[in-house]
PDB file of N, CA, C, O and CB in Angstrom:
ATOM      1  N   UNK A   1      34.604  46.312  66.309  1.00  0.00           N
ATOM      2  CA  UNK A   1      35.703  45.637  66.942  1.00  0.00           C
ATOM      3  C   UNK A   1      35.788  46.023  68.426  1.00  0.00           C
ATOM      4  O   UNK A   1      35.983  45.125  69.245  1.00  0.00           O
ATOM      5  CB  UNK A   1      37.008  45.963  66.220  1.00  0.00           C
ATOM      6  N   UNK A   2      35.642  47.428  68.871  1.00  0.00           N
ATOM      7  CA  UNK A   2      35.707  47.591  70.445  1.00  0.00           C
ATOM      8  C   UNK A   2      34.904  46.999  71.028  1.00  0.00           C
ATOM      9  O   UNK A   2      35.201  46.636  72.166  1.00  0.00           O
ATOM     10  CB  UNK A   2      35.580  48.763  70.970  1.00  0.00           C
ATOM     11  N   UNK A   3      33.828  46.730  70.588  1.00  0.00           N
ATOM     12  CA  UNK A   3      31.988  46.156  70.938  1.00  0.00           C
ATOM     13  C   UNK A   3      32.911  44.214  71.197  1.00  0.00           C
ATOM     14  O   UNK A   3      32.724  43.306  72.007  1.00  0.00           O
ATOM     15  CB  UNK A   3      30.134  46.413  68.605  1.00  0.00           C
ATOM     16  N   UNK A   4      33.299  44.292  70.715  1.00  0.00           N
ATOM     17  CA  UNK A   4      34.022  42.383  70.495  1.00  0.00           C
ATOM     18  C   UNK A   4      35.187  42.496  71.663  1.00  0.00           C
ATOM     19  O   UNK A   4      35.226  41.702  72.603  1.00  0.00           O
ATOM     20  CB  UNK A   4      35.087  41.879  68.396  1.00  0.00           C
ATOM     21  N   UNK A   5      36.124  43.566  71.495  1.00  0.00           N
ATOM     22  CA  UNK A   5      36.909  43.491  72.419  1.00  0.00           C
ATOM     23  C   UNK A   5      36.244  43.597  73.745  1.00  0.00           C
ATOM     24  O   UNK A   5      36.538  42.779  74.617  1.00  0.00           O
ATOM     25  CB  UNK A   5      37.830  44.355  72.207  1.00  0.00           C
ATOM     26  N   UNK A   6      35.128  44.802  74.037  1.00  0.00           N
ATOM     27  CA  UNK A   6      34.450  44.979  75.330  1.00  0.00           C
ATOM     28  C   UNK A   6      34.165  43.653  75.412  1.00  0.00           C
ATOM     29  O   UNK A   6      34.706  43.277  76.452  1.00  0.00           O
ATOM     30  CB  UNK A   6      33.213  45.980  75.466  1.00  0.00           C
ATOM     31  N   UNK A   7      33.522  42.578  74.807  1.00  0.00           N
ATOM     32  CA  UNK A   7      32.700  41.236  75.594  1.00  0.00           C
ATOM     33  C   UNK A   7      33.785  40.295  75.912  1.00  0.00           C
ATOM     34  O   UNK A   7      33.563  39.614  76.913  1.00  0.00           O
ATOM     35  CB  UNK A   7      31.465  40.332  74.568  1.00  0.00           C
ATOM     36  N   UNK A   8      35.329  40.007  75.085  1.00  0.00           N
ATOM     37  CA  UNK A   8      36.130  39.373  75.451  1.00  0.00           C
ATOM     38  C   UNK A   8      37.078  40.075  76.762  1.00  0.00           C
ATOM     39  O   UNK A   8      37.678  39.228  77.424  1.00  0.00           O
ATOM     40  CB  UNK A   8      36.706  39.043  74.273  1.00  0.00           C
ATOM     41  N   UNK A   9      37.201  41.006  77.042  1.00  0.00           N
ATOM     42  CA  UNK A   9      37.624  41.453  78.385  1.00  0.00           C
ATOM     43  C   UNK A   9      37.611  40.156  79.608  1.00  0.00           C
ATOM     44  O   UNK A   9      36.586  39.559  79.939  1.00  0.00           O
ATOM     45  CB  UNK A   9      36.538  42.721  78.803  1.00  0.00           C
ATOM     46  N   UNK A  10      39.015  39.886  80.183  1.00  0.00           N
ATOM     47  CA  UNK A  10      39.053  38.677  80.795  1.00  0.00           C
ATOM     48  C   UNK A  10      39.102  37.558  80.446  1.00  0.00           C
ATOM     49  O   UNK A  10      38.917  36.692  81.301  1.00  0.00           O
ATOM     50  CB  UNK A  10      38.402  38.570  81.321  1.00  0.00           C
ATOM     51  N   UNK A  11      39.346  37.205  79.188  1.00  0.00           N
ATOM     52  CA  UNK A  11      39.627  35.982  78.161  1.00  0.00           C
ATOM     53  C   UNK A  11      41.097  35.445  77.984  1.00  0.00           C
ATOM     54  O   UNK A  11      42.009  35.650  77.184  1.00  0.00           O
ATOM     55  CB  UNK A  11      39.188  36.429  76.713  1.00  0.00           C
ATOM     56  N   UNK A  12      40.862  34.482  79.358  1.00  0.00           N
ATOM     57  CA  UNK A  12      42.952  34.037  79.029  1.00  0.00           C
ATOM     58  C   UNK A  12      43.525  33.573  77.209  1.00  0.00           C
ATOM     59  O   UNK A  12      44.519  33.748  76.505  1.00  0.00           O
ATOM     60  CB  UNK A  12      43.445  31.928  80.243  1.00  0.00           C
ATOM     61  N   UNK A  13      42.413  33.028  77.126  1.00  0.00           N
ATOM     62  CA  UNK A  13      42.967  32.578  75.261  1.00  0.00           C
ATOM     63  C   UNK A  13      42.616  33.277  74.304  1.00  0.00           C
ATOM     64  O   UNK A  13      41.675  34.070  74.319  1.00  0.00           O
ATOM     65  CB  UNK A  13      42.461  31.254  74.586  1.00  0.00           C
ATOM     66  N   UNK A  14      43.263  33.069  73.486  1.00  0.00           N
ATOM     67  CA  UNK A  14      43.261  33.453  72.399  1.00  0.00           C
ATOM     68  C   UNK A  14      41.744  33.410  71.451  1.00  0.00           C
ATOM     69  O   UNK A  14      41.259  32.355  71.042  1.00  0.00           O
ATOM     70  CB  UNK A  14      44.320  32.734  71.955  1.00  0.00           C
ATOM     71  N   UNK A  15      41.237  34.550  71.250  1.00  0.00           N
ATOM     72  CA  UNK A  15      39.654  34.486  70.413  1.00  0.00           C
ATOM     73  C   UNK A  15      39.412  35.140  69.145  1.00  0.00           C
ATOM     74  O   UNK A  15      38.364  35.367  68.540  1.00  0.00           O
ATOM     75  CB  UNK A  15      38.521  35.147  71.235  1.00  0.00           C
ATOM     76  N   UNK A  16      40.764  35.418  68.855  1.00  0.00           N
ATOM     77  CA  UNK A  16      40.555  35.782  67.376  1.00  0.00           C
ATOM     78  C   UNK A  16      41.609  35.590  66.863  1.00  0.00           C
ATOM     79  O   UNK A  16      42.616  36.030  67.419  1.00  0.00           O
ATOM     80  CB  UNK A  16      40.140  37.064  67.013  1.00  0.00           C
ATOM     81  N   UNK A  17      41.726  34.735  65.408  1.00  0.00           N
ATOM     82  CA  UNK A  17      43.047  34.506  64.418  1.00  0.00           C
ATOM     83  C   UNK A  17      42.793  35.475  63.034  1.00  0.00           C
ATOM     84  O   UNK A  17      41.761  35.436  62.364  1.00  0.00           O
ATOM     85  CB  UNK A  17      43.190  32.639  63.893  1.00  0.00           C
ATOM     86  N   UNK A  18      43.617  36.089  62.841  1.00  0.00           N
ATOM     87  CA  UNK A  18      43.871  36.724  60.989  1.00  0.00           C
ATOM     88  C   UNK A  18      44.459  35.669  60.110  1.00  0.00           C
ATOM     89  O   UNK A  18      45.644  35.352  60.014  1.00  0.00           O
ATOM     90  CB  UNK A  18      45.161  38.159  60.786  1.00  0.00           C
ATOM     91  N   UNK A  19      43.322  35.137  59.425  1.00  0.00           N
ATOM     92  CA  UNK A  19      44.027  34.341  58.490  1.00  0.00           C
ATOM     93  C   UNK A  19      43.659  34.921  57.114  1.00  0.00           C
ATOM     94  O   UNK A  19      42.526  35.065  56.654  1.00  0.00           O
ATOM     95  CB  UNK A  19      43.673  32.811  58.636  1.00  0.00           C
ATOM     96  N   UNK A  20      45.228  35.324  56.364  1.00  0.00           N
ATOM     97  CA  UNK A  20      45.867  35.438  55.192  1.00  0.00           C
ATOM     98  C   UNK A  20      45.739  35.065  54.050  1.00  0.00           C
ATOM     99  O   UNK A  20      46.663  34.275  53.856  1.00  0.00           O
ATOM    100  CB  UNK A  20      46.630  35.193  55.274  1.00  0.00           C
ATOM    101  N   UNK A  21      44.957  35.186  52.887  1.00  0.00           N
ATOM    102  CA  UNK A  21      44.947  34.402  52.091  1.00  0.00           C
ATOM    103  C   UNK A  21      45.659  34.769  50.676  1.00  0.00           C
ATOM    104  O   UNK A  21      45.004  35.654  50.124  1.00  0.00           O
ATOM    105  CB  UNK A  21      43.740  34.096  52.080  1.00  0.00           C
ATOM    106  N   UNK A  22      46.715  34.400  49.962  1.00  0.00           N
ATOM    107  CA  UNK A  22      47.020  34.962  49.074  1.00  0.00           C
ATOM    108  C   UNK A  22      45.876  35.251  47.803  1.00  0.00           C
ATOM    109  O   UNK A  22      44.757  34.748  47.702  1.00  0.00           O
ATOM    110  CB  UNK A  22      48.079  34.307  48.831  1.00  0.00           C
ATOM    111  N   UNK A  23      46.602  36.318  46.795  1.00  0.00           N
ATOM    112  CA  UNK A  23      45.721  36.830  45.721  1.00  0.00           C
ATOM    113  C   UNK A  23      45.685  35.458  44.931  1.00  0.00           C
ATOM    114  O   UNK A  23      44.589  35.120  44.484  1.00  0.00           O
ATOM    115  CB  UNK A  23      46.334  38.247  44.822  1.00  0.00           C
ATOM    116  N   UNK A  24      46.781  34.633  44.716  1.00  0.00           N
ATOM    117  CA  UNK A  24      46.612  33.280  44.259  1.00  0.00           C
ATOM    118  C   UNK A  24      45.730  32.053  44.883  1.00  0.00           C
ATOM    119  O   UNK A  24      45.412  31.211  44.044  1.00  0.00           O
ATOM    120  CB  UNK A  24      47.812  32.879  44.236  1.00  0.00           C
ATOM    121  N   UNK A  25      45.341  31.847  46.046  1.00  0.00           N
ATOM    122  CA  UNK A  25      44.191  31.001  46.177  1.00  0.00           C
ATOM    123  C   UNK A  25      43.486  31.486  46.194  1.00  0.00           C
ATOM    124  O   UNK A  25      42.729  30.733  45.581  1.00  0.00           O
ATOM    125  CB  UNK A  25      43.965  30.302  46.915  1.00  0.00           C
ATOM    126  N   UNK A  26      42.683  32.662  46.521  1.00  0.00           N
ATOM    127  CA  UNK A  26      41.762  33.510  46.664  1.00  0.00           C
ATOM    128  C   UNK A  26      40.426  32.583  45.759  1.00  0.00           C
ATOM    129  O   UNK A  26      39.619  31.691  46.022  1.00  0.00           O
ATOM    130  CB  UNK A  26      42.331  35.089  46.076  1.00  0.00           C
ATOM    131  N   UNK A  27      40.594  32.961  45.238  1.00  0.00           N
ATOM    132  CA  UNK A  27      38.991  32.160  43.602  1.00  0.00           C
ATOM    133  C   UNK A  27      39.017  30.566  44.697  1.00  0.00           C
ATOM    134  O   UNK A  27      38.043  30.226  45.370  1.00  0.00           O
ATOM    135  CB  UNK A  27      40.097  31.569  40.579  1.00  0.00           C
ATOM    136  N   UNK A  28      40.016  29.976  44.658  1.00  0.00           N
ATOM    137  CA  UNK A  28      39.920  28.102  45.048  1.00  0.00           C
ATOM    138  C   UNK A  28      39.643  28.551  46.220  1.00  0.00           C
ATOM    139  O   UNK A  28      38.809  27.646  46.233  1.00  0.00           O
ATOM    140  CB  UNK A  28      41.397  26.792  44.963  1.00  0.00           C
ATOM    141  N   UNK A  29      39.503  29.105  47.320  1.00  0.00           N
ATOM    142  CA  UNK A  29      39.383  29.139  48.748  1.00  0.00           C
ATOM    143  C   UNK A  29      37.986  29.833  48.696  1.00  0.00           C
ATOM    144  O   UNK A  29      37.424  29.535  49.750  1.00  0.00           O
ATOM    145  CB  UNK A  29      40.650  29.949  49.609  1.00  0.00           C
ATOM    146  N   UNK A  30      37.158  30.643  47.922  1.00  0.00           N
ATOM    147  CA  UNK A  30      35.712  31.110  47.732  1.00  0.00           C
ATOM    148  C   UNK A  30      35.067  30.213  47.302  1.00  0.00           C
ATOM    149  O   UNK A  30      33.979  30.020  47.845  1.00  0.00           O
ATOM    150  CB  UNK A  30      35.456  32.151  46.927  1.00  0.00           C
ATOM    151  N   UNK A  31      35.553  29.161  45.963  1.00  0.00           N
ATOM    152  CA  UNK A  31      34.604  28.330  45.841  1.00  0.00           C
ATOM    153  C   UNK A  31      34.700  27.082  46.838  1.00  0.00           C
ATOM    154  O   UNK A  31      33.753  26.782  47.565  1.00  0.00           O
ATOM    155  CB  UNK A  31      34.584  27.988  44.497  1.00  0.00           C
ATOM    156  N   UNK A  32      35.522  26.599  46.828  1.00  0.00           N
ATOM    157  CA  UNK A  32      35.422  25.923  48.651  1.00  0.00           C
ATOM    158  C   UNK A  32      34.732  26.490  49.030  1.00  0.00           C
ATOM    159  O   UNK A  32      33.724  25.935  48.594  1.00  0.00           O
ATOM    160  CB  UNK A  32      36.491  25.943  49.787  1.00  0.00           C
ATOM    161  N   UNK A  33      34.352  27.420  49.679  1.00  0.00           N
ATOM    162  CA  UNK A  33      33.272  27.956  50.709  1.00  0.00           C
ATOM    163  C   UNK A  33      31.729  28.109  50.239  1.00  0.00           C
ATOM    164  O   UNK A  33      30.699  28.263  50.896  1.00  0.00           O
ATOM    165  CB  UNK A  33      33.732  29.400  51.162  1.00  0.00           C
ATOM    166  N   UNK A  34      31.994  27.996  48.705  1.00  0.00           N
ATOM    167  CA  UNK A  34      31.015  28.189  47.849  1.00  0.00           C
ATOM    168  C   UNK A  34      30.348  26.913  48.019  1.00  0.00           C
ATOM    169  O   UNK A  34      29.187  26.995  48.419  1.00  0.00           O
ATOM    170  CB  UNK A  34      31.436  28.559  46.469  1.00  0.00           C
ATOM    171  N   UNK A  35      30.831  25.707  47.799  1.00  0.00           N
ATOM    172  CA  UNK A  35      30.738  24.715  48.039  1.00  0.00           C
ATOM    173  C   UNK A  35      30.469  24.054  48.992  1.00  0.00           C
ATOM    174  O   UNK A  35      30.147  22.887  48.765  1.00  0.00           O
ATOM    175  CB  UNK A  35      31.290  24.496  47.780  1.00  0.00           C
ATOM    176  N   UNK A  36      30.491  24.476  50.248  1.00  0.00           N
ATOM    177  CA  UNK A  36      30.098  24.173  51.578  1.00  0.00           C
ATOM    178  C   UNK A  36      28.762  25.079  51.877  1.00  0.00           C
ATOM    179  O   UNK A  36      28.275  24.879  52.990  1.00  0.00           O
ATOM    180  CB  UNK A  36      31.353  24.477  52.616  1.00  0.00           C
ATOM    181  N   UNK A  37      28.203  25.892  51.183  1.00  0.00           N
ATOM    182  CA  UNK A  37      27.138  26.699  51.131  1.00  0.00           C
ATOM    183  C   UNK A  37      27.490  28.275  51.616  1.00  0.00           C
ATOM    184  O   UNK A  37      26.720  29.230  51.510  1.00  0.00           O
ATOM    185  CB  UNK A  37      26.066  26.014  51.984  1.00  0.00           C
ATOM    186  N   UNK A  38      28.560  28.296  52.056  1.00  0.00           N
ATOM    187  CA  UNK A  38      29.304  29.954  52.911  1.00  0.00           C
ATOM    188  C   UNK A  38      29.138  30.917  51.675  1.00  0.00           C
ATOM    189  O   UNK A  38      29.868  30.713  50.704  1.00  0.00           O
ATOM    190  CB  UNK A  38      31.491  29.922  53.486  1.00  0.00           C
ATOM    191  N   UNK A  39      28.536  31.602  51.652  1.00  0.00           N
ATOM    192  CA  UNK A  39      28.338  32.099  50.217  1.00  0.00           C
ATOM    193  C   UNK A  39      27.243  33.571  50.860  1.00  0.00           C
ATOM    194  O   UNK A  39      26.252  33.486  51.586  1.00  0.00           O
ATOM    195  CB  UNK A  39      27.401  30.594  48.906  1.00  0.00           C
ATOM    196  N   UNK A  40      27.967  34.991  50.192  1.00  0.00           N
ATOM    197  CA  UNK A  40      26.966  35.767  50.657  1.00  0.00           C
ATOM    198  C   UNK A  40      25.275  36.123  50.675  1.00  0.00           C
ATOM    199  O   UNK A  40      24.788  37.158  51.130  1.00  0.00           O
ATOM    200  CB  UNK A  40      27.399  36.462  50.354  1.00  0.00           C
ATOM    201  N   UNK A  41      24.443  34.858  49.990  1.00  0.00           N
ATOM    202  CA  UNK A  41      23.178  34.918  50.404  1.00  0.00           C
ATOM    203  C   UNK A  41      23.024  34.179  51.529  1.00  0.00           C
ATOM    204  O   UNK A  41      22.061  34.376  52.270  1.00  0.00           O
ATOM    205  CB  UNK A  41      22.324  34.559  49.482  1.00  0.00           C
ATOM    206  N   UNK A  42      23.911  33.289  51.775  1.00  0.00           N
ATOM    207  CA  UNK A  42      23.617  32.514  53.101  1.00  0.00           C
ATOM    208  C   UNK A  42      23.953  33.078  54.213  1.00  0.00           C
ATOM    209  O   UNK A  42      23.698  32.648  55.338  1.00  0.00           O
ATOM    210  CB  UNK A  42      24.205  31.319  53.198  1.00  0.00           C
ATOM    211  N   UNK A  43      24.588  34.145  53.917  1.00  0.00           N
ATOM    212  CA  UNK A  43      25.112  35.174  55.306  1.00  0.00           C
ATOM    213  C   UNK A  43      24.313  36.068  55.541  1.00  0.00           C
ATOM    214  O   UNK A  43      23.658  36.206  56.574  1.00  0.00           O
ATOM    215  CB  UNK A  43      26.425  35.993  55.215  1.00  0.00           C
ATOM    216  N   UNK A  44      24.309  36.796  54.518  1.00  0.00           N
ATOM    217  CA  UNK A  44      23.165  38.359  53.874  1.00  0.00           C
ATOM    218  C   UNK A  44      22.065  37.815  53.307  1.00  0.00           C
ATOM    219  O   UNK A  44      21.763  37.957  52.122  1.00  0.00           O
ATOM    220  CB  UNK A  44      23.831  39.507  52.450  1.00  0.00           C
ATOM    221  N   UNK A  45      21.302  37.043  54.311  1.00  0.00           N
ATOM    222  CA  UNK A  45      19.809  37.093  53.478  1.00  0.00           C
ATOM    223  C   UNK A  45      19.044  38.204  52.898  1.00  0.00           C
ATOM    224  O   UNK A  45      18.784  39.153  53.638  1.00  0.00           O
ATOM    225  CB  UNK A  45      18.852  36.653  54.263  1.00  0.00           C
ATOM    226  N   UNK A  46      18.703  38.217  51.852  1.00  0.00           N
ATOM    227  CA  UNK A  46      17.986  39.810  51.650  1.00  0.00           C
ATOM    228  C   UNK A  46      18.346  40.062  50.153  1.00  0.00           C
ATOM    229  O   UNK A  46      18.726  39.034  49.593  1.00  0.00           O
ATOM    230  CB  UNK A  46      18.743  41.246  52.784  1.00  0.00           C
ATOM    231  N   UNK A  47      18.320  41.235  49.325  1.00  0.00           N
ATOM    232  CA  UNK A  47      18.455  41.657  48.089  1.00  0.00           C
ATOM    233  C   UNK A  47      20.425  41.825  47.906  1.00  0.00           C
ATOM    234  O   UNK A  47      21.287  41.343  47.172  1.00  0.00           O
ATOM    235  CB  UNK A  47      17.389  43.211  47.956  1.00  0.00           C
ATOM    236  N   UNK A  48      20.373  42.732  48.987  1.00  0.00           N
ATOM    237  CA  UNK A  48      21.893  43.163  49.414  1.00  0.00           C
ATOM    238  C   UNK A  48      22.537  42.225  48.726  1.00  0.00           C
ATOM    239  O   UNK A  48      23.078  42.461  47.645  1.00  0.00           O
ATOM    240  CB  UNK A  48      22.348  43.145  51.022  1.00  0.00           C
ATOM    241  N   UNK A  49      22.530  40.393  49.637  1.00  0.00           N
ATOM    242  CA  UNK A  49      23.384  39.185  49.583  1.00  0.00           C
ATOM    243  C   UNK A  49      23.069  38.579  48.351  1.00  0.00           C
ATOM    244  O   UNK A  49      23.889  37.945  47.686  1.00  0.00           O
ATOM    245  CB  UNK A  49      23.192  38.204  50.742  1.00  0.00           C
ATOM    246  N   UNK A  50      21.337  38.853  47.887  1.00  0.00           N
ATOM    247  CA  UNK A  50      21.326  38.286  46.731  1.00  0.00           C
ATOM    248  C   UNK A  50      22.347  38.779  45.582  1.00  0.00           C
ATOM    249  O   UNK A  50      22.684  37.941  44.744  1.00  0.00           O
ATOM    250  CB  UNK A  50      20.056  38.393  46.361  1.00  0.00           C
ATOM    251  N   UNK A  51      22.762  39.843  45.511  1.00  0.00           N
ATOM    252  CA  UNK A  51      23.381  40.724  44.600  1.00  0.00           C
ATOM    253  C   UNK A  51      24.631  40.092  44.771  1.00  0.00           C
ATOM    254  O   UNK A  51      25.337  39.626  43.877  1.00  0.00           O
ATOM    255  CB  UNK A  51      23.304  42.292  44.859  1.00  0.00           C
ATOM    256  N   UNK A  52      24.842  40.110  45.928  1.00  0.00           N
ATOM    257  CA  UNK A  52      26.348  39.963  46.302  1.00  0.00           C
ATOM    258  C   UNK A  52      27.027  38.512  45.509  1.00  0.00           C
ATOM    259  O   UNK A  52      28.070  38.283  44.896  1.00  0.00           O
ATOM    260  CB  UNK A  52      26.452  39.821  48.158  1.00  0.00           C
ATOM    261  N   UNK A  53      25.646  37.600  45.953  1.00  0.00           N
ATOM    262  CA  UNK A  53      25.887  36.253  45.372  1.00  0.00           C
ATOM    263  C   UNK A  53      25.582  36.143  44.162  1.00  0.00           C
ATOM    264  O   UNK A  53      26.214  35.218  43.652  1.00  0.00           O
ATOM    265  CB  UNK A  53      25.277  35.274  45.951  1.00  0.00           C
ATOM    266  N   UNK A  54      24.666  36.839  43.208  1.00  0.00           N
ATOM    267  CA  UNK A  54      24.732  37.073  41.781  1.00  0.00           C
ATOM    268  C   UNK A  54      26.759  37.114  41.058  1.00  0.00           C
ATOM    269  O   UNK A  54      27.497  36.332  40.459  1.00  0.00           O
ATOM    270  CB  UNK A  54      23.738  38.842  41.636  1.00  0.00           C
ATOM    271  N   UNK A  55      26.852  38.554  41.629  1.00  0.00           N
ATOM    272  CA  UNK A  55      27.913  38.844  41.544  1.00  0.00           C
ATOM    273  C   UNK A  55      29.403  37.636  42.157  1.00  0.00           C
ATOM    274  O   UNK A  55      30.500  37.809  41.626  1.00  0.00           O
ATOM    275  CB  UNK A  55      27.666  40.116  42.163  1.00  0.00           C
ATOM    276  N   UNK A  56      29.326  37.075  42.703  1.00  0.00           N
ATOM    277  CA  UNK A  56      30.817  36.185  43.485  1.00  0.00           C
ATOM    278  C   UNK A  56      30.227  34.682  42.073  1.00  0.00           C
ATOM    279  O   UNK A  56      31.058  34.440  41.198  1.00  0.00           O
ATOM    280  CB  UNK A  56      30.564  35.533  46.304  1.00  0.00           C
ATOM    281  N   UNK A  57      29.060  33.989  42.046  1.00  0.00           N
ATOM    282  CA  UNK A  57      29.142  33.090  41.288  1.00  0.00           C
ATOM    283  C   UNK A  57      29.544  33.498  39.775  1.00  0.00           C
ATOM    284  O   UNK A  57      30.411  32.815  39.228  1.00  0.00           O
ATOM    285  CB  UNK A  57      27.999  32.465  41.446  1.00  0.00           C
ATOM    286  N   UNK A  58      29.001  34.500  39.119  1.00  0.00           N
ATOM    287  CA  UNK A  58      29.441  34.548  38.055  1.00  0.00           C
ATOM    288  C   UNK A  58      31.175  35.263  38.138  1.00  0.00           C
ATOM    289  O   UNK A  58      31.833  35.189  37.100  1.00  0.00           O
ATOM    290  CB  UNK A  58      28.309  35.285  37.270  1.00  0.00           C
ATOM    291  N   UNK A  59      31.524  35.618  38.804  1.00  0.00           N
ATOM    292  CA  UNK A  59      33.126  35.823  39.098  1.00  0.00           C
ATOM    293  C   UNK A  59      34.203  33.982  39.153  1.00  0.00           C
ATOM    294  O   UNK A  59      35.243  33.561  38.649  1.00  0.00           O
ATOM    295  CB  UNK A  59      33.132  36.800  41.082  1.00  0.00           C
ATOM    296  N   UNK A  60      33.477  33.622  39.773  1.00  0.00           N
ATOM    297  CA  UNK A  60      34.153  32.423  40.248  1.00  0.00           C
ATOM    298  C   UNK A  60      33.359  31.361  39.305  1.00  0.00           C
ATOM    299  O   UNK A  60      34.111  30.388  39.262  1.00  0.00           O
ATOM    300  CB  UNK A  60      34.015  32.165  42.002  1.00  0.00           C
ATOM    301  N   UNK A  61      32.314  31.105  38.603  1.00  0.00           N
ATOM    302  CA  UNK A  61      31.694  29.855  37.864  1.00  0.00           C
ATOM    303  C   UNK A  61      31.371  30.337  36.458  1.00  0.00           C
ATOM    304  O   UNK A  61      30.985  29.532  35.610  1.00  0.00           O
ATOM    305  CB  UNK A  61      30.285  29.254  38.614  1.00  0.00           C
ATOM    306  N   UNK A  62      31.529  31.700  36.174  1.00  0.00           N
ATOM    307  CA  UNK A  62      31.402  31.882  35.289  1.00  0.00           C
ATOM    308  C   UNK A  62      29.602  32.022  34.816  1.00  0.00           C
ATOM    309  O   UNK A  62      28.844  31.349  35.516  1.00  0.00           O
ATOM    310  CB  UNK A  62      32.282  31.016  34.861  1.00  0.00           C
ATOM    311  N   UNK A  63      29.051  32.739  33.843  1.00  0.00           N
ATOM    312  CA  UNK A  63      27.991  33.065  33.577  1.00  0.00           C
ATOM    313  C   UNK A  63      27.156  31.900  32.922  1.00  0.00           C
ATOM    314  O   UNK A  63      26.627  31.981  31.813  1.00  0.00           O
ATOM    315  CB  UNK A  63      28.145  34.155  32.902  1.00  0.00           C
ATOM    316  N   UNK A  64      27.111  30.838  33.733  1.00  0.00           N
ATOM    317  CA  UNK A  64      26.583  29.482  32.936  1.00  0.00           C
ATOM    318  C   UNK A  64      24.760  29.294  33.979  1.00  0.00           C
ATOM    319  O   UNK A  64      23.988  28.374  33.711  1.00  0.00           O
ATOM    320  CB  UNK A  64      28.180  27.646  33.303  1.00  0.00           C
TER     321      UNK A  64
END
């Protein structure tokens, strides 16, 4: 985060939002993203993301 703040130094607007998501959309707002391809192998290429994405589909689609 200091590394992000150092490069925005001198930035009249606004360059970063916190957006909130409740524990209740949480699952519908992952597979949305799931669904658009945002999904941690597409971020984390590698074993790491593969795992990661093993793990988030069968959480959210179930072991099918």
């Amino acid at each position: 985060m200091k590394q992000l703040e150092a490069l925005m130094v001198g930035q009249a607007e606004k360059w970063a939002t916190k957006i909130v998501v409740t524990s209740e959309l949480r699952k519908e707002a992952l597979r949305r993203l799931f669904q658009m391809n945002i999904h941690p192998l597409s971020l984390f290429p590698g074993v790491d993301g593969l795992g990661r994405f093993c793990g988030q589909k069968a959480d959210l689609f179930g072991w099918e």
